[in-house]
C-alpha positions as CSV (number, residue, x, y, z in Angstrom):
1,X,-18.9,20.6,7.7
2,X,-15.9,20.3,5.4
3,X,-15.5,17.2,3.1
4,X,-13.3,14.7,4.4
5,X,-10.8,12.8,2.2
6,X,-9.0,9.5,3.6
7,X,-6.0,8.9,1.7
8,X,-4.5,5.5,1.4
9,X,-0.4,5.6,1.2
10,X,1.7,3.2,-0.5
11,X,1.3,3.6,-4.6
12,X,-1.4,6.4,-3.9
13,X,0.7,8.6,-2.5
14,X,3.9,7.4,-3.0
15,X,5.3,4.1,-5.0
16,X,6.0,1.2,-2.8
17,X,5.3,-2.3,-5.3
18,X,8.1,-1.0,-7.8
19,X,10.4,-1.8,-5.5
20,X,8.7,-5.2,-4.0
21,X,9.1,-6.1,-7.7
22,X,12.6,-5.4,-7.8
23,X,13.3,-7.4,-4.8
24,X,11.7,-10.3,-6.3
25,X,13.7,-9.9,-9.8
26,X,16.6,-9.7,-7.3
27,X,16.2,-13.0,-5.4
28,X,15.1,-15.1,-8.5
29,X,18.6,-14.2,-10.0
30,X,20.0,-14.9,-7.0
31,X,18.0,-18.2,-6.6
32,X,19.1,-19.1,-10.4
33,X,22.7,-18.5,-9.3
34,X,22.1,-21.1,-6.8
35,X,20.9,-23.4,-9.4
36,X,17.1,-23.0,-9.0
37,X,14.8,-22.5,-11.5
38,X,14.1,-19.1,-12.1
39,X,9.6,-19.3,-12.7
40,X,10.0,-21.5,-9.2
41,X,11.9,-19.2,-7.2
42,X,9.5,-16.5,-8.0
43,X,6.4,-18.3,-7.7
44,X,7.7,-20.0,-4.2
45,X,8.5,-16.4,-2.9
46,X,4.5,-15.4,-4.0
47,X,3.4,-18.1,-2.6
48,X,5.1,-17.7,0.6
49,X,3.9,-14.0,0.5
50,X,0.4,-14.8,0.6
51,X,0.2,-17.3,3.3
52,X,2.0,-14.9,5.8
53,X,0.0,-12.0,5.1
54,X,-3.0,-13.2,8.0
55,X,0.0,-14.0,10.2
56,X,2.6,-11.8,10.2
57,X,1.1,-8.4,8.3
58,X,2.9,-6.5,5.8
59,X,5.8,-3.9,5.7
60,X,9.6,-4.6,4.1
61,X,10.6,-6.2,7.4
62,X,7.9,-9.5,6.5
63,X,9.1,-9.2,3.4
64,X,12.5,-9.8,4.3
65,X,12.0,-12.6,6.3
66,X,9.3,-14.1,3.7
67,X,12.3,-14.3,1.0
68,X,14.3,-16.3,3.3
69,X,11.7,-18.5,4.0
70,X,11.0,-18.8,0.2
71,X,14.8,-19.7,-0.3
72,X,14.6,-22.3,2.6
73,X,11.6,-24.4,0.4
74,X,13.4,-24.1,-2.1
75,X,16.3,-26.0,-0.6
76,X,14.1,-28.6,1.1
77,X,12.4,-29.1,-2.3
78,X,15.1,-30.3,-3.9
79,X,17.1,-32.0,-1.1
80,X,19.9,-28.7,-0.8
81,X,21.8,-27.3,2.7
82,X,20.9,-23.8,3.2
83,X,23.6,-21.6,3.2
84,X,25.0,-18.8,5.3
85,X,26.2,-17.3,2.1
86,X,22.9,-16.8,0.5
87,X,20.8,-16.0,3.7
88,X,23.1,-13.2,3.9
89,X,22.8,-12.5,0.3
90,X,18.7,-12.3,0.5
91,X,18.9,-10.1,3.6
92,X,21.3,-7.8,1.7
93,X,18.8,-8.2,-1.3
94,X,16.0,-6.9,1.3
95,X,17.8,-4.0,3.0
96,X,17.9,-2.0,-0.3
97,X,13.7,-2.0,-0.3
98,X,13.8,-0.7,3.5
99,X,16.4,1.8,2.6
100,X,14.3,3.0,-0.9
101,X,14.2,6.4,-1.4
102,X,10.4,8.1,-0.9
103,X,9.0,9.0,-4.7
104,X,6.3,11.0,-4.6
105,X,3.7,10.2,-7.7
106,X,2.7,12.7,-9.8
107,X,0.9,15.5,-9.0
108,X,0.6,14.5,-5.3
109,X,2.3,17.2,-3.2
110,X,1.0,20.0,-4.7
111,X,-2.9,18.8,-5.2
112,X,-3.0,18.2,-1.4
113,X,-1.7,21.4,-0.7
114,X,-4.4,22.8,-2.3
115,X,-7.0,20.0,-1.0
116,X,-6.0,20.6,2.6
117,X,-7.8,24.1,2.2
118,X,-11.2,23.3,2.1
119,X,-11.0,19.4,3.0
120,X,-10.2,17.3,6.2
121,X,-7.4,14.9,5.4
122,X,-6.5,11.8,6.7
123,X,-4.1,9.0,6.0
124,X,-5.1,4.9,6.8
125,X,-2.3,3.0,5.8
126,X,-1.2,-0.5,6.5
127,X,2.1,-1.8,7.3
128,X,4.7,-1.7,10.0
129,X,4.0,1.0,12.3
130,X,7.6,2.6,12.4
131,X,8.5,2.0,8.9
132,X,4.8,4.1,7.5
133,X,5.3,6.8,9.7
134,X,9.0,7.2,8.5
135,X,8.1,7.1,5.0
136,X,5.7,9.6,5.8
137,X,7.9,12.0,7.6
138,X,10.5,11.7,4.7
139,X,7.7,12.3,2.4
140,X,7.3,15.9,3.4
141,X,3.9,15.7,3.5
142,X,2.9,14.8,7.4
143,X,2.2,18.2,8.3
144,X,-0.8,18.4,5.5
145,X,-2.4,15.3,7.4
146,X,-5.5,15.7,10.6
147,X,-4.6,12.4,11.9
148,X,-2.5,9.4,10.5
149,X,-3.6,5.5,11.1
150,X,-1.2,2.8,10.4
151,X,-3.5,-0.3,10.8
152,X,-2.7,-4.3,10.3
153,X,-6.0,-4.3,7.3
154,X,-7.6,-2.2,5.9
155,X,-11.9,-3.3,6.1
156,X,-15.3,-1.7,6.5
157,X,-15.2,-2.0,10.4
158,X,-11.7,0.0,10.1
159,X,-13.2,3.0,8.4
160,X,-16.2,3.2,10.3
161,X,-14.3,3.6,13.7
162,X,-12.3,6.6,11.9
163,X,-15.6,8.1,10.9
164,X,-17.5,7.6,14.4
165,X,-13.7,8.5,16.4
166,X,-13.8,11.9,14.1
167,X,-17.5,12.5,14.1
168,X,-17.2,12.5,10.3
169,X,-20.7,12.3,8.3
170,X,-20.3,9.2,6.0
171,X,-22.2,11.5,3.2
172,X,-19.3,13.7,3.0
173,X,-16.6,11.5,3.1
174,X,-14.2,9.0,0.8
175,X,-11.6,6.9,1.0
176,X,-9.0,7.8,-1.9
177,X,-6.7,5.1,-2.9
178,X,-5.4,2.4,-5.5
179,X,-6.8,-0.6,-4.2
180,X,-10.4,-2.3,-4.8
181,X,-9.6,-4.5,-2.0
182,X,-8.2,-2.6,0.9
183,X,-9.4,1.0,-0.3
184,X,-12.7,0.9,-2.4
185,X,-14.7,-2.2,-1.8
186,X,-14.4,-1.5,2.2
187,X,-15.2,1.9,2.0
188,X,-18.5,1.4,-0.2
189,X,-19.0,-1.5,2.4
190,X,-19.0,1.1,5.2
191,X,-20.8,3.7,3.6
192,X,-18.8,6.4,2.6
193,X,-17.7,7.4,-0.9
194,X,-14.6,5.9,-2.9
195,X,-12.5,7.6,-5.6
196,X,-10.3,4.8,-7.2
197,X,-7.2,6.1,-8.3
198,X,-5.3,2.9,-10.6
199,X,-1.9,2.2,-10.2
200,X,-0.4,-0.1,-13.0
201,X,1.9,-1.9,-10.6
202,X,-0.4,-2.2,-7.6
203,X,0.3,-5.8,-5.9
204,X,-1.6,-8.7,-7.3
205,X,-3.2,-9.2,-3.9
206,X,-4.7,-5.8,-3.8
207,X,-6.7,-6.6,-7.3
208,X,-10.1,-7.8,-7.2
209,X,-13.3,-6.9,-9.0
210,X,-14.7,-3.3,-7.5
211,X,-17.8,-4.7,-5.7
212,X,-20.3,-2.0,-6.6
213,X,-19.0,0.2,-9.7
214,X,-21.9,2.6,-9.6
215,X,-20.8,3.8,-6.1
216,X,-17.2,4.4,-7.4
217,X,-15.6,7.7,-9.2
218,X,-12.5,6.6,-11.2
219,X,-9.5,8.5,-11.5
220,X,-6.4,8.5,-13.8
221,X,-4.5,11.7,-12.5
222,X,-4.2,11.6,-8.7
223,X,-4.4,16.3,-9.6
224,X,-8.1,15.2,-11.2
225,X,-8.9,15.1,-6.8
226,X,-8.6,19.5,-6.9
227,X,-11.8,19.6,-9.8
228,X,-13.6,16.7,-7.9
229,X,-13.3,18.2,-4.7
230,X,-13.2,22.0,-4.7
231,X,-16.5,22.7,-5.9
232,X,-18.0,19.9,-2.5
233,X,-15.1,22.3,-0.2
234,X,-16.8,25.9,-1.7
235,X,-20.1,25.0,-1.3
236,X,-19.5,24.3,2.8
């Protein structure tokens, strides 16, 4: 049996929270046009963020609709109409991170090329449905995947039904990706390997302690996968 790898997506493959962060920079300017306070707006937009994750999920789309809500507090907060102007102003500010261009990180297209020689690949993702699987068709990189899995969270109980739906043996697979909470802490959980691969702007949700260190292989350079990996695919 070949060793299987399960690849997370956004800012593992691809970078996805630059541009978050540039929506953000976007509407606290805008906010401070409006007259708000600029270490408000932002924190009222986090805060916003976080409470709708459990509720509405995660994708540019929520986002969106996140920042207006964020903008309405803010006009509540301080006793301000809300204005047509600037709802269409934040929706603007939000159609440029659906319409992002697809940036490959370093390294990525060609070491799966190689990896998809000797290992099974797969991609568990969350987000929006429709807006993953586009990104991942513009990516160029669908073709190099066994199956794809766009789910609401990412937990133990997630991987284990892709291992048991697959027939994968838990001893020869990992779950590859930038997160300690969506990626590595649920795949040691579920009793596979992880390979934590650090992003610098991963989103401050994502980043919490990695539960069991000794079960986790660290990597800087997402290429570093070929020498972990080729010597596991050649001796199958």
């Amino acid at each position: 049996m070949r060793p299987t790898l399960i690849l997370d997506a956004d800012d593992t493959l691809w970078e996805s929270e630059i541009y978050y962060r540039e929506c953000i920079a976007a509407f606290a300017e805008l906010m401070v046009a409006r007259g708000f306070d600029r270490e408000e707006a932002v924190h009222t937009a986090d805060t916003v963020d976080r409470e709708r994750v459990s509720l509405a999920g995660y994708g540019p789309q929520v986002f969106v609709r996140n920042l207006l809500i964020a903008y309405e507090r803010l006009c509540e907060r301080h006793g301000r109409s809300i204005e047509d102007r600037v709802l269409h102003s934040v929706r603007e500010i939000g159609r440029a991170l659906i319409e992002h261009p697809v940036v490959l990180l370093g390294g990525v297209e060609d070491t799966l090329a190689q990896l998809v020689d000797w290992c099974r690949l797969f991609l568990l993702t969350k987000g929006d449905t429709e807006t993953q699987k586009s990104t991942l068709a513009r990516s160029g990189l669908g073709h190099l995947f066994e199956g794809v899995h766009v789910v609401r969270e990412k937990d133990a109980d997630v991987i284990r039904g892709l291992v048991e739906r697959y027939g994968l043996r838990p001893e020869k697979t990992w779950m590859v990706g930038n997160s300690p909470r969506s990626d590595i802490n649920p795949a040691v959980e579920a009793g596979i390997g992880a390979v934590y691969v650090p992003h610098p702007n991963t989103w401050t949700l994502e980043v919490v302690d990695v539960a069991e260190p000794d079960k986790v292989v660290v990597v800087h350079r997402f290429s570093e996968l070929i020498e972990l990996f080729s010597d596991v695919g050649e001796g199958q």
